[in-house]
VEXDREN-2710 file (C-alpha; in Angstrom, 1 decimal):
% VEXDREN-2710
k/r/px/py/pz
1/UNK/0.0/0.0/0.0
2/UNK/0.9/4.0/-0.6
3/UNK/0.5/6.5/0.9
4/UNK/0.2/10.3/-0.4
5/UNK/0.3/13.6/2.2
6/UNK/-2.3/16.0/0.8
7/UNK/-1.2/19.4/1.3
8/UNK/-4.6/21.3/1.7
9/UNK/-2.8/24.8/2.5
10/UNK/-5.6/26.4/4.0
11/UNK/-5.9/29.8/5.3
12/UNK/-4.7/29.7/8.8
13/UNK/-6.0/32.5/10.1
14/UNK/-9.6/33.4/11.3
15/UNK/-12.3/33.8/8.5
16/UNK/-16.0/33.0/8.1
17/UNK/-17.9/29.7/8.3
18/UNK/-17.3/28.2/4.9
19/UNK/-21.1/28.1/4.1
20/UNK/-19.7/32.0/3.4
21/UNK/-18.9/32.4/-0.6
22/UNK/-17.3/33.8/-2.3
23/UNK/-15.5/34.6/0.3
24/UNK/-14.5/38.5/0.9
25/UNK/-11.2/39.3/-0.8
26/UNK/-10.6/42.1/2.4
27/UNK/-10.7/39.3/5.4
28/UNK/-7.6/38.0/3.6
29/UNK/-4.9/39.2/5.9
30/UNK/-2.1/39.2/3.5
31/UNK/0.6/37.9/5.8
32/UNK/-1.1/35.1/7.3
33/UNK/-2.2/34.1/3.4
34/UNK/1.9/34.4/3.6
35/UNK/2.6/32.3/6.1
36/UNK/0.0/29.8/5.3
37/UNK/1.5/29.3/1.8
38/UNK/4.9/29.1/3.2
39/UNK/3.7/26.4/5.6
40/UNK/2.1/24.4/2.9
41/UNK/5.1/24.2/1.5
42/UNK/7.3/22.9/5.0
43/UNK/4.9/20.2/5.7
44/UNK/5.0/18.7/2.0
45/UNK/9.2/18.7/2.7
46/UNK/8.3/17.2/6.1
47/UNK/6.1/14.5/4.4
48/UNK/8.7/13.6/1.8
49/UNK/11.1/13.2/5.2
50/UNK/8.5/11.1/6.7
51/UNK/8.9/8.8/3.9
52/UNK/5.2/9.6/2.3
53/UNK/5.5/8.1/-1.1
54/UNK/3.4/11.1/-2.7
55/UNK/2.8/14.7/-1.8
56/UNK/-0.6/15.6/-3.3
57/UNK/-2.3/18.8/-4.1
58/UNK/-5.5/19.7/-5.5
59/UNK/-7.7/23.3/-7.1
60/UNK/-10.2/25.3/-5.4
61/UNK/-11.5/29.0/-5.4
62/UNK/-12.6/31.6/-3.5
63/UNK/-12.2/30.2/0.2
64/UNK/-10.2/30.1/2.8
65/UNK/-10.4/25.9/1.9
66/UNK/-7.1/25.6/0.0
67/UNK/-5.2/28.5/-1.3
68/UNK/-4.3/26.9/-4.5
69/UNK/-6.3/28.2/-7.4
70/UNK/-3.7/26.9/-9.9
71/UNK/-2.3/23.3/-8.8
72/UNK/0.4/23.7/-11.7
73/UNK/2.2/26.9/-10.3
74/UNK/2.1/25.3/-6.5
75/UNK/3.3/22.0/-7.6
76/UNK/6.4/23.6/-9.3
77/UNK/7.1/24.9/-6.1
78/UNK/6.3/21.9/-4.6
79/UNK/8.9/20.2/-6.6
80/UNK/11.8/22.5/-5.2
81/UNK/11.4/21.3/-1.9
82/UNK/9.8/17.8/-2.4
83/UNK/12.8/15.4/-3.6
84/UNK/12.0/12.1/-3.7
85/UNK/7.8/11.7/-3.0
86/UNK/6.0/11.6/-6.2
87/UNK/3.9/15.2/-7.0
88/UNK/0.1/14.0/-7.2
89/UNK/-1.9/17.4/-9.0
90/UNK/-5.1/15.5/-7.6
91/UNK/-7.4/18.4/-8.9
92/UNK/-6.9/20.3/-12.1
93/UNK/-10.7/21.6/-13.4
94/UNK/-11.2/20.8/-16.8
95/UNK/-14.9/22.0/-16.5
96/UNK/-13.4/25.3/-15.7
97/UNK/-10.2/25.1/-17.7
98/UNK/-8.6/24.7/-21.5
99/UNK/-8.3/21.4/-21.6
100/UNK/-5.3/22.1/-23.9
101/UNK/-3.9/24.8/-21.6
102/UNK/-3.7/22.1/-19.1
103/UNK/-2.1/19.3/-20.9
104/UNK/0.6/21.5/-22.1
105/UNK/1.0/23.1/-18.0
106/UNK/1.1/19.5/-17.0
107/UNK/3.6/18.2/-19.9
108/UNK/6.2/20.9/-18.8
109/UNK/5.5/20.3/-14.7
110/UNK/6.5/16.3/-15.5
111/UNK/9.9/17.9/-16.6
112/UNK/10.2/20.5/-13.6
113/UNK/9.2/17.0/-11.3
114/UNK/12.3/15.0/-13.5
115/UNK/9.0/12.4/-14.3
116/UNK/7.3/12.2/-10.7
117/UNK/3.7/13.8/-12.4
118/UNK/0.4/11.8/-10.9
119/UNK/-2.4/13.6/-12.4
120/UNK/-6.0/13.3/-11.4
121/UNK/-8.8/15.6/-13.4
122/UNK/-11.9/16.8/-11.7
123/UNK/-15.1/18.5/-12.7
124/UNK/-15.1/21.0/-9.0
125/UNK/-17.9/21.2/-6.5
126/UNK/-21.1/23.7/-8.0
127/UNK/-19.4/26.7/-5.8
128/UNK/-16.4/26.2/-8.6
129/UNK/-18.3/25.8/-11.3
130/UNK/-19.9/29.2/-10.5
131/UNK/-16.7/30.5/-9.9
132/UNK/-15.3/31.2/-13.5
133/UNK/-18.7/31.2/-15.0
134/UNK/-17.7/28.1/-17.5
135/UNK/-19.0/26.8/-21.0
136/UNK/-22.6/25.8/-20.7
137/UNK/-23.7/22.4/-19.9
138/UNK/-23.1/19.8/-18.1
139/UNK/-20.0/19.8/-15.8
140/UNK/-19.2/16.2/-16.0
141/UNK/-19.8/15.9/-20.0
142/UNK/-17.7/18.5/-20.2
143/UNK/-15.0/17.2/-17.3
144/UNK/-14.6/14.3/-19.6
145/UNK/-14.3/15.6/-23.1
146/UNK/-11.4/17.4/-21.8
147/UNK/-9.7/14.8/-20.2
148/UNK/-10.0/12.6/-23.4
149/UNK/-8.9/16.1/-25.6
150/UNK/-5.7/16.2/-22.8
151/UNK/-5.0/12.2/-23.4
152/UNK/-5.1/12.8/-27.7
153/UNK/-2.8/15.6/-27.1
154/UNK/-0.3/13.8/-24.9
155/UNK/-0.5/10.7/-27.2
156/UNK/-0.7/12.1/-30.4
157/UNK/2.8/12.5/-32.5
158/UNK/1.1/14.7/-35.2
159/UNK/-0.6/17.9/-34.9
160/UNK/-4.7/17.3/-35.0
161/UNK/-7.8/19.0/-34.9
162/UNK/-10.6/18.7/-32.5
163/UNK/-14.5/19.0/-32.6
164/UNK/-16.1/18.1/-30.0
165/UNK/-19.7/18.5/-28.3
166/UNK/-17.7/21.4/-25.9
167/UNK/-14.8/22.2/-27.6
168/UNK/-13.0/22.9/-30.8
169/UNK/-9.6/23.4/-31.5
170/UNK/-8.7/23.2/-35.3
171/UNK/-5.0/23.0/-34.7
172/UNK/-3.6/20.9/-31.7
173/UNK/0.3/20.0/-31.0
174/UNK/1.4/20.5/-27.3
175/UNK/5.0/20.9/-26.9
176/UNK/7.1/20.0/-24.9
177/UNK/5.9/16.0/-24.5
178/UNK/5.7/15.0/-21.3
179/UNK/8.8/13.5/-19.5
180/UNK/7.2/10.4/-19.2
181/UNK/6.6/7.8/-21.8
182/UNK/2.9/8.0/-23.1
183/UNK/2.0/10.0/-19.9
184/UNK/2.1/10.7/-16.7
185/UNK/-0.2/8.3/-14.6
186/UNK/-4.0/9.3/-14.6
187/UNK/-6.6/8.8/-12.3
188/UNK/-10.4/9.7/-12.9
189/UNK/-13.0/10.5/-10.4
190/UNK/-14.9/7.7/-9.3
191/UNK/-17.7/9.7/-6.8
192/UNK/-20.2/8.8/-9.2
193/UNK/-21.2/5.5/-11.3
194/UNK/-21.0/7.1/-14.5
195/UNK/-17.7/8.2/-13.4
196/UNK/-16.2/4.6/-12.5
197/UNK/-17.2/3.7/-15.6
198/UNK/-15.9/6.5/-17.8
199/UNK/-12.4/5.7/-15.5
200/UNK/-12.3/2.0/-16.4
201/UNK/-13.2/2.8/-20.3
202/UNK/-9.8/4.7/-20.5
203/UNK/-7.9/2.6/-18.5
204/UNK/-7.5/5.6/-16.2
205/UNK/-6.7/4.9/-12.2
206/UNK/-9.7/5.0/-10.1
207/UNK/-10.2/8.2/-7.0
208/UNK/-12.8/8.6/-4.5
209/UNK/-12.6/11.5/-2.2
210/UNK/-14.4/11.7/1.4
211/UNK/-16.9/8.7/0.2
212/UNK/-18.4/6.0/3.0
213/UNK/-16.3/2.6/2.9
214/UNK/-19.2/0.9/1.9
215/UNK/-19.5/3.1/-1.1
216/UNK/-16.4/3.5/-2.3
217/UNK/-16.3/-1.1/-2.3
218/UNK/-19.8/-0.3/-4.8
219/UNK/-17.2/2.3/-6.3
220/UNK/-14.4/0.0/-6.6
221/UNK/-16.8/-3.1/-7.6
222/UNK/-18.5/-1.2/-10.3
223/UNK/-15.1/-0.2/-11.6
224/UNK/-13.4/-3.8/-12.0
225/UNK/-16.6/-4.9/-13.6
226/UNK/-16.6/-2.4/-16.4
227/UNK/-12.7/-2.9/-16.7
228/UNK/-13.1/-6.9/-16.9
229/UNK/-15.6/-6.3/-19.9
230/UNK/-13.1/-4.2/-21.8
231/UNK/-10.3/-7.0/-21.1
232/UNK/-7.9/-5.6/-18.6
233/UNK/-8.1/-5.9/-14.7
234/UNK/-7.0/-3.1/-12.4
235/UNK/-5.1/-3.3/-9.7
236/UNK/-4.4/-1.7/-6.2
237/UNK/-2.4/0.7/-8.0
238/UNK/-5.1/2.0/-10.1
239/UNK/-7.7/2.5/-6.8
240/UNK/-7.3/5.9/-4.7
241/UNK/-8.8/7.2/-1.6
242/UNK/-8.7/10.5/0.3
243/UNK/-9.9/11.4/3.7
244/UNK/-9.2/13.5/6.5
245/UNK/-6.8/12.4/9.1
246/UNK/-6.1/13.3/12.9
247/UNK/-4.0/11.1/15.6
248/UNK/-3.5/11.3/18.6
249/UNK/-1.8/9.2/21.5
250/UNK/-5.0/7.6/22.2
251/UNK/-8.5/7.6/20.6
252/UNK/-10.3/9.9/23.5
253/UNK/-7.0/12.6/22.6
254/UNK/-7.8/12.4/19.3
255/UNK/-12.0/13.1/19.7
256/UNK/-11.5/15.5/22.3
257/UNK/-8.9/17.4/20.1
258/UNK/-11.4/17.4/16.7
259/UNK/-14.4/18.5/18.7
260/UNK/-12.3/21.3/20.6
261/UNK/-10.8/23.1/17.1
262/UNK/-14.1/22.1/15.3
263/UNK/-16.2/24.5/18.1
264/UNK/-13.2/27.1/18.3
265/UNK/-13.6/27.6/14.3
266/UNK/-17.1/27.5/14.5
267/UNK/-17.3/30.2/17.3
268/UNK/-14.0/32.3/15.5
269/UNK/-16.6/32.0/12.4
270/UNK/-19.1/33.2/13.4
271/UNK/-17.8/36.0/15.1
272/UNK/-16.3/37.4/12.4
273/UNK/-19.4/37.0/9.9
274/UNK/-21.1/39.2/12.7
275/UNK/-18.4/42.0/12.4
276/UNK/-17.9/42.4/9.1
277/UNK/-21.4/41.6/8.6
278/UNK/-20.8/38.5/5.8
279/UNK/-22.9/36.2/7.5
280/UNK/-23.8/33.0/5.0
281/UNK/-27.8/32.6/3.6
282/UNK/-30.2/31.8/5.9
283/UNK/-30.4/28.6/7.5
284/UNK/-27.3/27.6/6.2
285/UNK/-26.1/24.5/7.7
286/UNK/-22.5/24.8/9.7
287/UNK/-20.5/22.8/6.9
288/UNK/-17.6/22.4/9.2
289/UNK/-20.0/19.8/11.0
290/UNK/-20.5/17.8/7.8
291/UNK/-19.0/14.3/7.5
292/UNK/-16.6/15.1/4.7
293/UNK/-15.1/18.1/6.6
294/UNK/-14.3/15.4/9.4
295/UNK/-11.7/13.0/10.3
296/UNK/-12.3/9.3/9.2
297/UNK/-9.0/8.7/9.8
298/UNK/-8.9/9.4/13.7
299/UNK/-7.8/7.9/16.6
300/UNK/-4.6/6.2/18.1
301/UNK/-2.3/4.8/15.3
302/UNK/-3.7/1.1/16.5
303/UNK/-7.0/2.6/15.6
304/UNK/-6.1/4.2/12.6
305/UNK/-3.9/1.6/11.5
306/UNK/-7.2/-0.8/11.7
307/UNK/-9.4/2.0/9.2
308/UNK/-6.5/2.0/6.7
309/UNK/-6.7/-1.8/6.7
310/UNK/-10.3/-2.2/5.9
311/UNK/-9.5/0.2/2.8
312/UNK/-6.9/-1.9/1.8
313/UNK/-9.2/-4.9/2.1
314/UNK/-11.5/-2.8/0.0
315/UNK/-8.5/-2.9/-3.0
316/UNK/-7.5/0.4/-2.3
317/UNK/-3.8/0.7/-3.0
318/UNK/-3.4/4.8/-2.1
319/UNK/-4.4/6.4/0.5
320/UNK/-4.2/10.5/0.0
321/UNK/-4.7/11.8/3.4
322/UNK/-4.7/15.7/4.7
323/UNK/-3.8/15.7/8.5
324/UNK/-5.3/19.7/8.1
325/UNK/-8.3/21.2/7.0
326/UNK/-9.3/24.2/8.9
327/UNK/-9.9/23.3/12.4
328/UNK/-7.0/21.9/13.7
329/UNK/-3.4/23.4/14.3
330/UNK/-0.4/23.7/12.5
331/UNK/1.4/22.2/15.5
332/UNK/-1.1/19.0/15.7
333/UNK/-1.3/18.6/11.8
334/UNK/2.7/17.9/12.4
335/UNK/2.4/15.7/15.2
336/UNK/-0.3/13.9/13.2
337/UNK/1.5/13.3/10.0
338/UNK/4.4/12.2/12.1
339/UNK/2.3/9.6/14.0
340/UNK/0.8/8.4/10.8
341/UNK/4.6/8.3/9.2
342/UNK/6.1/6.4/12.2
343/UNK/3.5/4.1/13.6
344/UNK/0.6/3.3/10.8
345/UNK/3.1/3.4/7.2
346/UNK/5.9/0.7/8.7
347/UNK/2.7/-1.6/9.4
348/UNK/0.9/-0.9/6.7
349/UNK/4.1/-1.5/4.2
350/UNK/4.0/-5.1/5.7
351/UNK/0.4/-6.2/4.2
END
């Protein structure tokens, strides 16, 4: 089994509830957007120490979420500090990008990562999608025209034209080709069914994000079957799963710990949204409380340890987990990634 570090870089500084968006440009202190850029990029050189065997990063907008609107210029810097761990851009948006724009970005980042590109194309959340105010239809059509446009142009060894449903471009030849030989590796979303399937028609990896274990195995199942009738059989390498992480010494540590930083956000939150009056729409649940803004991965490193297992059981072979995401600190996202590093990967290498 692998295991990626995924660098969320969030804002750590107080903001509004994330039900807030798009998020004031003027409660962006610019020094703490400093300092929590600058710490993204320490705790990706501390996961590569660690012995993490990727470093992953992934594309959102607008928030105080992740403070990477363009994966391609973080990764590069990324790469400086990151020497050995694999680069994973788990997130470019074709549904809000040119698809050809991308595959050239990502052709010349596989050079600047001397060949350690793991690429992963998403559609974005609605909030994205209404970020850029993208071609017209639907996100998901449109997510995977572009990722087949991006796989023609990487393949390709003459210049071609394409005409599509959503795009057209009469004269196509990306340059330079990527470092490595067809392509980086590619993962596609598997969050949905028609997903999966679109994943295992193009022999792409598969990658679920935040999903129930039970789901992602109907994920994964769904997956090898539409693989199997196309004549090739995935394995643990091609299956990806990201979650949310926090350990502790022991399992009451690690609860009490989430619950504390989740009500100390909450209450810093709300705070601010009644000073600078920006408070969300009404009735608005408290999205910090959802599951996928949680830890599944939580506990003591036994218990911890245990979760991972039952993914691996599952046939995942990655696990991408962020030990940050907005309510805990910088100092226990390092002791967390450290207990995770030292005490679950040794074990977990074993299976």
């Amino acid at each position: 089994m692998q295991f990626s570090f995924f660098s969320s870089t969030s804002y750590m500084g107080p903001a509004p509830g994330m039900a807030v968006w798009p998020m004031p440009p003027r409660l962006c202190d610019r020094s703490t957007a400093a300092i929590s850029i600058a710490r993204g990029l320490e705790v990706c050189a501390r996961a590569d120490a660690l012995g993490f065997d990727w470093v992953s990063l992934s594309e959102h907008h607008y928030g105080v979420l992740t403070l990477t609107p363009s994966t391609t210029v973080m990764a590069a810097a990324v790469s400086r500090a990151v020497k050995r761990a694999k680069i994973a851009v788990l997130g470019p948006l074709l549904s809000i990008g040119n698809p050809i724009r991308t595959a050239e970005e990502l052709a010349l980042l596989d050079h600047l990562t001397d060949g350690r590109l793991i690429v992963l194309f998403l559609q974005g959340t609605p909030n994205e999608t209404r970020a850029y105010e993208p071609l017209a239809g639907d996100s998901r059509a449109i997510t995977q025209e572009g990722i087949e446009i991006v796989l023609k142009a990487w393949n390709d060894g003459e210049p071609f034209a394409w005409q599509g449903q959503y795009f057209n471009f009469p004269h196509v030849g990306v340059w330079p080709r990527p470092r490595q030989e067809p392509h980086p590796p590619v993962f596609g979303s598997g969050n949905h069914q028609d997903s999966a399937r679109f994943a295992a028609r193009h022999r792409l990896g598969l990658a679920m994000s935040f999903l129930p274990l039970a789901v992602a195995e109907q994920r994964i199942a769904l997956y090898r079957s539409e693989a199997n009738k196309l004549g090739w059989a995935p394995g643990p390498e091609h299956i990806l799963y990201r979650g949310i992480g926090h350990l502790a010494e022991t399992d009451e540590e690690a609860e009490r710990e989430i619950s504390d930083a989740t009500e100390v956000r909450i209450a810093a939150a709300r705070k601010i949204e009644r000073e600078e009056n920006c408070a969300p729409p009404p009735n608005a649940p408290i999205v910090e409380r959802a599951p996928v803004f949680q830890p599944l991965f939580k506990g003591s490193p036994r218990r911890v340890c245990d979760i991972a297992h039952a993914f691996y059981e599952a046939g995942v072979g990655t696990l991408d987990i962020a030990f940050h995401w907005g309510t805990t600190s910088y100092e226990q996202q390092l002791r967390s990634m450290t207990l995770f590093a030292e005490r679950v990967i040794p074990e977990a290498r074993a299976w």
